[in-house]
MIRO-102870 format. One record per residue (C-alpha): x negated, y negated, z. Coordinates in nm, 4 decimals, m for minus. Example, Ala and Ser with C-alpha at 12.3 -4.5 7.8 and 13.67 -1.06 7.14 Angstrom:
residues 2
       px       py       pz
  m1.2300   0.4500   0.7800
  m1.3670   0.1060   0.7140
END
This chain:
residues 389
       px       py       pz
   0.0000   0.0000   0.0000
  m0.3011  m0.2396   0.0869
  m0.4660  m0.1698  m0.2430
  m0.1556  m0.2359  m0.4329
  m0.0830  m0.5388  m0.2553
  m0.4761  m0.6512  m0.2967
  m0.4198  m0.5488  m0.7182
  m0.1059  m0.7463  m0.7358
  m0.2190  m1.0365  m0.5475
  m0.5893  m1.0265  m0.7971
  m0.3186  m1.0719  m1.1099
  m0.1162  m1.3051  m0.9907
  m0.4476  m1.5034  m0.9069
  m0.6013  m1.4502  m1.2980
  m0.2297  m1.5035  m1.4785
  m0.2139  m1.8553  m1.2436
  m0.5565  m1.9005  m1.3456
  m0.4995  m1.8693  m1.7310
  m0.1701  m2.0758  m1.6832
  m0.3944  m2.3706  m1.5117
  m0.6659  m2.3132  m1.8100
  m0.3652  m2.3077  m2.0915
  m0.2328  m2.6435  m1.9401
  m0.5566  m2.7803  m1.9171
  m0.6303  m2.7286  m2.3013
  m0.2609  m2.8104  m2.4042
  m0.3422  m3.1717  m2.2252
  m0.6584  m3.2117  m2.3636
  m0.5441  m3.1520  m2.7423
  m0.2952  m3.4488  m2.6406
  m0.5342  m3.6747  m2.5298
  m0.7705  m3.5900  m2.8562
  m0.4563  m3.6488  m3.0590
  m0.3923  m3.9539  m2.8808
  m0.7126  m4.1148  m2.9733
  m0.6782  m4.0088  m3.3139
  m0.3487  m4.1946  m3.3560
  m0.5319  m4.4966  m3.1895
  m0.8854  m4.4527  m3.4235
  m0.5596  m4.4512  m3.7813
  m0.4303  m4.7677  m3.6386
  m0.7799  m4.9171  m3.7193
  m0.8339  m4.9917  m3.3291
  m1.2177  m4.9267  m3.2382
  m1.2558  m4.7021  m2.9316
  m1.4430  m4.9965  m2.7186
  m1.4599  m5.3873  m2.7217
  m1.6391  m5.7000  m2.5212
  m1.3305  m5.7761  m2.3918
  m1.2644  m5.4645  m2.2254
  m1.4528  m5.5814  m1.9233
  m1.2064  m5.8095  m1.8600
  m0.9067  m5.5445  m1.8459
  m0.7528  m5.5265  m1.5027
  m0.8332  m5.1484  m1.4946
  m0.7548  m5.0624  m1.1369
  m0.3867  m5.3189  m1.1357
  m0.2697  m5.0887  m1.4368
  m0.3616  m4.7322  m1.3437
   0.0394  m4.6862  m1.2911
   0.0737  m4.6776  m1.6218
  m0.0755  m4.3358  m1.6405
   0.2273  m4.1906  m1.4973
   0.4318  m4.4095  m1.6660
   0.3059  m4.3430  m2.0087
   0.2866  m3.9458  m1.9206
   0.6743  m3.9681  m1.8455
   0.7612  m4.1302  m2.1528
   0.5365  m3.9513  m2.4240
   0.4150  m3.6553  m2.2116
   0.1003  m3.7270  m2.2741
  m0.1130  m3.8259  m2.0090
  m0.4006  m4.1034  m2.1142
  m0.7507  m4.0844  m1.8650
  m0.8117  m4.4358  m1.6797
  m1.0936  m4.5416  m2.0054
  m0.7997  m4.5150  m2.2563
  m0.6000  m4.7953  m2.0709
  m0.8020  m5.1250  m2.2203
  m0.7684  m4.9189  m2.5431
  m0.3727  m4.8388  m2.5620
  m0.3107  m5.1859  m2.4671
  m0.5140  m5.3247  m2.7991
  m0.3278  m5.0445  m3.0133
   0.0240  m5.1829  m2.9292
  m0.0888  m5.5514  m2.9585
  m0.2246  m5.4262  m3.3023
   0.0153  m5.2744  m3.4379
   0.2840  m5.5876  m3.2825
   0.4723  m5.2956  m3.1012
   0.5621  m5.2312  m2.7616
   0.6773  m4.8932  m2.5791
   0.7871  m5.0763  m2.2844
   0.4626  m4.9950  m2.0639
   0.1970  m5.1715  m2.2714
   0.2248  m5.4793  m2.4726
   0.5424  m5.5592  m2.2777
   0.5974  m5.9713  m2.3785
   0.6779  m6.1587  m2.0747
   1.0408  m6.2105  m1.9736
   1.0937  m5.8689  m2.0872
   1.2054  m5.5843  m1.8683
   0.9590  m5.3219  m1.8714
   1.0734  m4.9605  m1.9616
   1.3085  m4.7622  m1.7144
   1.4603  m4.4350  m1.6963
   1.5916  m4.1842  m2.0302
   1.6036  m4.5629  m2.1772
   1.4353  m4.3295  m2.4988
   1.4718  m3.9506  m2.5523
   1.1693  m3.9209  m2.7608
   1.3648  m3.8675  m3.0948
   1.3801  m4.2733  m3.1527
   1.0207  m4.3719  m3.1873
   0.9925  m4.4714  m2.8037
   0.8382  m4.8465  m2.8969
   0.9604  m5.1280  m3.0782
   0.8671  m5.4493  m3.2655
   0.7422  m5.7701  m3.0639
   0.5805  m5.9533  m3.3384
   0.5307  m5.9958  m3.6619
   0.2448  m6.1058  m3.9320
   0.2884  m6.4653  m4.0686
   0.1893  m6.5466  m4.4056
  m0.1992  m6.5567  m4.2878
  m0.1467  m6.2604  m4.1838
  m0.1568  m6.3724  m3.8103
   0.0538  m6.2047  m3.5580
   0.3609  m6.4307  m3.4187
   0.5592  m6.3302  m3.1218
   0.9401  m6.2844  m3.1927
   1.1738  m6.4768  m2.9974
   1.2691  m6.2515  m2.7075
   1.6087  m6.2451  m2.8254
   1.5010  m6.0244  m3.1403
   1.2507  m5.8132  m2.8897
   1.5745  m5.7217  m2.7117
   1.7722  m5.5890  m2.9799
   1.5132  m5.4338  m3.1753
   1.4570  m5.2636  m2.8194
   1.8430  m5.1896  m2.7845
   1.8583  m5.0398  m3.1790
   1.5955  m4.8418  m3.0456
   1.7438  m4.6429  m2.7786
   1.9072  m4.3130  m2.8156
   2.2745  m4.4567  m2.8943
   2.0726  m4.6473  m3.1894
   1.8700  m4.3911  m3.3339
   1.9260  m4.0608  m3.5343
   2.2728  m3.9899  m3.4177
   2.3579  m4.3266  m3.4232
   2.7129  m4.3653  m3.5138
   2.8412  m4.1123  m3.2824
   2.6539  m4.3407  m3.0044
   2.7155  m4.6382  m3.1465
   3.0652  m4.6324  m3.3046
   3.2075  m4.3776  m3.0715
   3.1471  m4.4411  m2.7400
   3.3931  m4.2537  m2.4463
   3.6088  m4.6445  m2.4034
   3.6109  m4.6902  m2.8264
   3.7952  m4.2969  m2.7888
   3.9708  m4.4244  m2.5478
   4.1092  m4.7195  m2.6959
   4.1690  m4.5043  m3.0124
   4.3051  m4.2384  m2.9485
   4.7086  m4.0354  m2.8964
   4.5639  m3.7777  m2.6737
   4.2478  m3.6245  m2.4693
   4.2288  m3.2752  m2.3626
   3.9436  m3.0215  m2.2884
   3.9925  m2.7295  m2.4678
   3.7872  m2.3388  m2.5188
   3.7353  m2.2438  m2.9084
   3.8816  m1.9507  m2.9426
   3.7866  m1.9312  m3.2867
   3.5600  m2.1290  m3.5740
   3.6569  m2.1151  m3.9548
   3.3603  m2.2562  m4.1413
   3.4184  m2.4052  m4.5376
   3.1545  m2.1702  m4.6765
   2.9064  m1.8652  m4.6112
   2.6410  m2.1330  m4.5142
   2.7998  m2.3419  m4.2899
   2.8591  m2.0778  m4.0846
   2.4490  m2.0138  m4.0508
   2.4631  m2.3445  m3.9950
   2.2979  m2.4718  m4.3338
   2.4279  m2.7424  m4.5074
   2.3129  m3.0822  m4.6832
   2.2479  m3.3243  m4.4659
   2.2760  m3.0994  m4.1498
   2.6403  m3.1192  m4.1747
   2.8475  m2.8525  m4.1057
   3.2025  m2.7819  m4.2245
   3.4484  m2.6391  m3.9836
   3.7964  m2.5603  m3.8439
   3.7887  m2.5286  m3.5000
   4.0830  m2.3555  m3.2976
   4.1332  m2.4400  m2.8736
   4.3496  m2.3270  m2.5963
   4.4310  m2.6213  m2.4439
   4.3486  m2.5744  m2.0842
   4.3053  m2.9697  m1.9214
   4.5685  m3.2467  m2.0794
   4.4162  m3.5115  m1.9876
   4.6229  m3.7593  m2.1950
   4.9511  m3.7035  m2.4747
   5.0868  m3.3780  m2.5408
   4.9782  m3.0668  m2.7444
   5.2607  m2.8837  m2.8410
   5.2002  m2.4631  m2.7834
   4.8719  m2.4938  m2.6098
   4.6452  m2.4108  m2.9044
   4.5925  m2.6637  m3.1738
   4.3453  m2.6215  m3.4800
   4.1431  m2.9290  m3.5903
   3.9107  m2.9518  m3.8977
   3.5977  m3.1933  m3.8673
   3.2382  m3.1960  m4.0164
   3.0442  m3.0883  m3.7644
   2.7176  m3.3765  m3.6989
   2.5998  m3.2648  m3.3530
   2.3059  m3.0789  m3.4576
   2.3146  m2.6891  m3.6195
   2.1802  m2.5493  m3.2813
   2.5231  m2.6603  m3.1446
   2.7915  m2.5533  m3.4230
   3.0510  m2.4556  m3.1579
   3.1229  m2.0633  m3.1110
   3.4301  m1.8973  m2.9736
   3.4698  m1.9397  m2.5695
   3.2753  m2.3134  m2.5628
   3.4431  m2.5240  m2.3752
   3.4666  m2.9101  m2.5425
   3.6267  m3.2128  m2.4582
   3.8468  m3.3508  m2.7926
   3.9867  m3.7065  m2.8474
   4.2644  m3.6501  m3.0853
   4.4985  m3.8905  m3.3323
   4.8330  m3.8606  m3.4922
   4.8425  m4.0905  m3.7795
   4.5487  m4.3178  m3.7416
   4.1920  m4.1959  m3.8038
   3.8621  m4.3746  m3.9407
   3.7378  m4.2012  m4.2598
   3.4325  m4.0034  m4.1476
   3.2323  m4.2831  m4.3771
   3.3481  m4.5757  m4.2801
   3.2382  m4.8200  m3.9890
   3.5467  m4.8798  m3.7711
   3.7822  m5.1874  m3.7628
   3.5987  m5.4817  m3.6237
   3.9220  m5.5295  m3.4216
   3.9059  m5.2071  m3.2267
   3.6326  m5.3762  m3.0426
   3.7973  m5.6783  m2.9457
   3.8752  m5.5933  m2.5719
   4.2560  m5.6405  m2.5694
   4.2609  m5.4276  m2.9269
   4.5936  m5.1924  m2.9599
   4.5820  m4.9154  m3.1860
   4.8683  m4.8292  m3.4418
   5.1511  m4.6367  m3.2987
   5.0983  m4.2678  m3.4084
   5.3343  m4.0906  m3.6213
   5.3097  m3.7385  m3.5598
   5.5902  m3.6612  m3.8620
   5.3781  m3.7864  m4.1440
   5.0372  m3.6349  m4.0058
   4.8990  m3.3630  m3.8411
   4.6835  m3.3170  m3.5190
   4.3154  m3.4866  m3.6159
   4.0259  m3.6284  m3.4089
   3.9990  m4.0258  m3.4377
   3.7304  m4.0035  m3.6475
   3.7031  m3.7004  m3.9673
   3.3654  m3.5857  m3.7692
   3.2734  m3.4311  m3.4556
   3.1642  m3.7779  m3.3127
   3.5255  m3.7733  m3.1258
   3.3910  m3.4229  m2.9817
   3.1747  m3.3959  m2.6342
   3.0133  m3.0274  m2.5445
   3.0854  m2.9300  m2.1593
   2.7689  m2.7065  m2.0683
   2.8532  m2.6807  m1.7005
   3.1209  m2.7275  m1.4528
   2.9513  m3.0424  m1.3003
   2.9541  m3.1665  m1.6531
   3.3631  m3.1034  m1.6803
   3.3811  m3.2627  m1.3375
   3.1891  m3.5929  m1.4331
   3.3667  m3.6138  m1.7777
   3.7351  m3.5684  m1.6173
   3.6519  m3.8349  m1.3626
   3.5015  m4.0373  m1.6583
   3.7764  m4.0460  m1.9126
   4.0088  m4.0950  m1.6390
   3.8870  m4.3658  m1.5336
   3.8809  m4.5483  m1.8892
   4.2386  m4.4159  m1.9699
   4.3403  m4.5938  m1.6535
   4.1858  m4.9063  m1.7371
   4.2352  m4.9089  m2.1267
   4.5673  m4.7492  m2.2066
   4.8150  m4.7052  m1.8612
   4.7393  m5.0474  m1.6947
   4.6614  m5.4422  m1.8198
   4.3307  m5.4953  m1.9314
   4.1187  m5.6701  m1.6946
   3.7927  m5.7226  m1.8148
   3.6449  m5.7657  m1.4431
   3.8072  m5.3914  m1.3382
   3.6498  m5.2823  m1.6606
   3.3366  m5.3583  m1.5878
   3.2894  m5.2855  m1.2028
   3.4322  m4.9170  m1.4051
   3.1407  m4.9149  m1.6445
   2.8844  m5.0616  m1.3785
   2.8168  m4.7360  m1.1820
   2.8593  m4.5542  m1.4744
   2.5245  m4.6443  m1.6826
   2.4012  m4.4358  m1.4211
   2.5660  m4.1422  m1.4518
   2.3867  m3.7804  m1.3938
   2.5202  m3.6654  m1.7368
   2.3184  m3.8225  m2.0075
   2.6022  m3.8427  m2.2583
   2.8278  m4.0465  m2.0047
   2.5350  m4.2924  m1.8776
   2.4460  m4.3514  m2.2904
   2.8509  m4.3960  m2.3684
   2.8903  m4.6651  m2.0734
   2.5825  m4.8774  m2.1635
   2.6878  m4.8498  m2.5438
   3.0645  m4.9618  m2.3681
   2.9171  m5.2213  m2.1708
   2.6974  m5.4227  m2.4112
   3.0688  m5.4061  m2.6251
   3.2597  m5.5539  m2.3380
   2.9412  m5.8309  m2.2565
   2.8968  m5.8834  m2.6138
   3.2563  m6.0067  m2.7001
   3.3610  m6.3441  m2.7024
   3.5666  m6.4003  m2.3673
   3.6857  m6.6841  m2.2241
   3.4784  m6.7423  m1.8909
   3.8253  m6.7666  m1.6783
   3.8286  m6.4060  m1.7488
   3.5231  m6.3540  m1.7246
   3.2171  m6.5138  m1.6612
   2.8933  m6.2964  m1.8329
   2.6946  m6.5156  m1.6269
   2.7826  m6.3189  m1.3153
   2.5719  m6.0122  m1.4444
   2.2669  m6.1631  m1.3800
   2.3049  m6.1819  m1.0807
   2.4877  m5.8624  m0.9641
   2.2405  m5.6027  m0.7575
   2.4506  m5.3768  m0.8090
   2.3800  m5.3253  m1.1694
   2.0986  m5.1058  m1.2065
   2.0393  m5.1548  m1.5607
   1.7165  m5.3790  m1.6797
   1.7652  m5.3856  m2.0295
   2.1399  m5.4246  m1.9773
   2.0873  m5.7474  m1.8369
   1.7848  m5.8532  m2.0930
   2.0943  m5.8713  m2.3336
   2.2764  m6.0100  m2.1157
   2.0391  m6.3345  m2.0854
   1.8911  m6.3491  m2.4191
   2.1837  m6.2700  m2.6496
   2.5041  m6.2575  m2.4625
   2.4752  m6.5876  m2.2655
   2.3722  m6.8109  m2.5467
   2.6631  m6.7002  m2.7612
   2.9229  m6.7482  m2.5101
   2.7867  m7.1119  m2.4216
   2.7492  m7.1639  m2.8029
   3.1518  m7.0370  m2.8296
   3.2502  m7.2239  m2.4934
   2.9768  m7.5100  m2.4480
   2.9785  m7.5628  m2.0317
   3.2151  m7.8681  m1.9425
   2.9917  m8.1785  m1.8970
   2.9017  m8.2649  m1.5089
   3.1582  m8.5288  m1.3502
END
């Protein structure tokens, strides 16, 4: 028994050993391929002015950057990364960050979307000019997730655009998937599309009435092949009767007016559809603390949008909490709701955007970057402050 115990203990010991020697290389590659990237942006490995880098008042950003990129840089490659970004007139929100300008927080990126953006731009010397920092702030905001590759569901569809859209919510189990061809159901198809009928048992109204308690919806299918849903997922479905947005159109610039109404529906001249001809009116439920937070969620913006008055203030004190959500999809939908709600033009006896600046309790620094460089100056430009008595 000793021996065995003494043999077992020895391979744990080498198999942690090779694991430790594995990681070691794997981080080493990413440093070397670091550099490289730096060496292709024309950036030479040392300069004079490297002496006068602040080394030991920016060692945090070792972490930082090792977070964000997974990558992390050694202590020399600091002065370095810094004269990269400046280079190239790009920040990632840890170096090069132009002051005034929130520094990076949080899953602000998911690593599909570049994870920098522009903060300058050559002049016709070809001299570097800083952009206003209203432009820094929404090249950083089309830069985040509900900008990037999947932007329109993100960007378009957001859980209070459903919401406001919408004759019914329920979350449903696929009981079974018809696909258009042979290769959609591989999951092949131009443009990563997928063409597909899906079939649910009802199981949670949340909002209108399905008749039955199955209902079979058709949609192309844009949340990624790896996700084409199979019999027995469980998804969450906004649904229409009689007013949809074409799957290739952007939706009416009314619908984001605040106090928008949608068209009554008229279930005799159409059948059961999402709001839009896509699966962007479609959210996956991987877990039951997932169903939890997205009942609680949509809830909430029913409440707000569709059973009671629109109050702007209630809606956001809603949304506030919500940009930090635990589920990623929820926290991405509320910012992408919020900046809608901040960005429209309402009168300040409504609601005063000016308020947001100062609220602690809105944990969101890039939410409130837009808030001072974009929103503010187009509400005083709409309603110019009355003059001092």
């Amino acid at each position: 028994m000793k021996l065995m115990t003494i043999l077992l203990a020895t391979s744990a010991a080498v198999a942690l050993g090779e694991t430790q020697t594995d990681d070691a290389e794997r981080a080493a590659r990413k440093r070397d391929d670091l550099r490289i990237w730096m060496s292709h942006s024309g950036v030479p490995e040392e300069t004079p002015e490297d002496a006068l880098y602040p080394l030991e008042d920016n060692l945090f950003k070792l972490d930082e950057y090792h977070r964000a990129h997974g990558t992390r840089p050694e202590a020399k490659d600091l002065p370095r990364l810094e004269r990269t970004y400046r280079t190239l007139g790009r920040s990632d929100g840890i170096f090069n960050v132009p002051e005034g300008i929130s520094r990076r927080t949080g899953d602000e990126w998911d690593g599909e979307c570049g994870g920098s953006y522009q903060v300058a731009k050559r002049n016709e010397k070809g001299e570097m000019e800083p952009l206003t920092k209203a432009e820094v702030t929404r090249n950083r905001i089309n830069n985040s997730p509900y900008h990037g590759p999947m932007s329109i569901p993100r960007f378009m569809a957001p859980l209070g655009q459903l919401a406001k859209m919408c004759d019914g919510v329920f979350i449903g189990t696929v009981g079974k998937a018809h696909y258009r061809s042979p290769e959609d159901e591989k999951g092949v198809h131009k443009d990563h599309v997928v063409d597909v009928t899906l079939t649910f048992r009802v199981e949670t109204n949340l909002f209108g009435r399905v008749t039955g308690g199955t209902v079979s919806i058709p949609m192309q299918w844009h949340e990624g092949k790896e996700n084409v849903p199979q019999p027995g997922m469980r998804i969450l479905v906004f649904y229409s009767r009689g007013f949809t947005i074409p799957k290739n159109s952007f939706p009416i610039r009314e619908s984001y007016v605040f106090d928008w109404q949608k068209p009554p529906e008229t279930p005799k001249v159409a059948p059961t559809v999402i709001v839009w001809e896509n699966s962007f009116s479609i959210r996956i439920i991987d877990s039951p603390e997932t169903e939890k937070a997205y009942i609680e969620a949509v809830a909430g913006y029913l409440r707000l949008l569709r059973r009671e008055a629109r109050d702007p203030v209630k809606y956001y004190e809603f949304l506030r909490p919500l940009v930090n959500s635990p589920v990623w999809r929820i926290r991405q939908d509320a910012r992408e709701d919020l900046m809608n709600l901040l960005g429209l033009p309402l009168d300040p006896a409504r609601f005063d955007v000016r308020r947001v600046l100062d609220d602690s309790s809105l944990d969101w620094a890039l939410g409130k970057d837009y808030v001072r460089y974009i929103a503010i100056p187009a509400h005083e430009k709409r309603f110019p402050p009355s003059p001092p008595r």
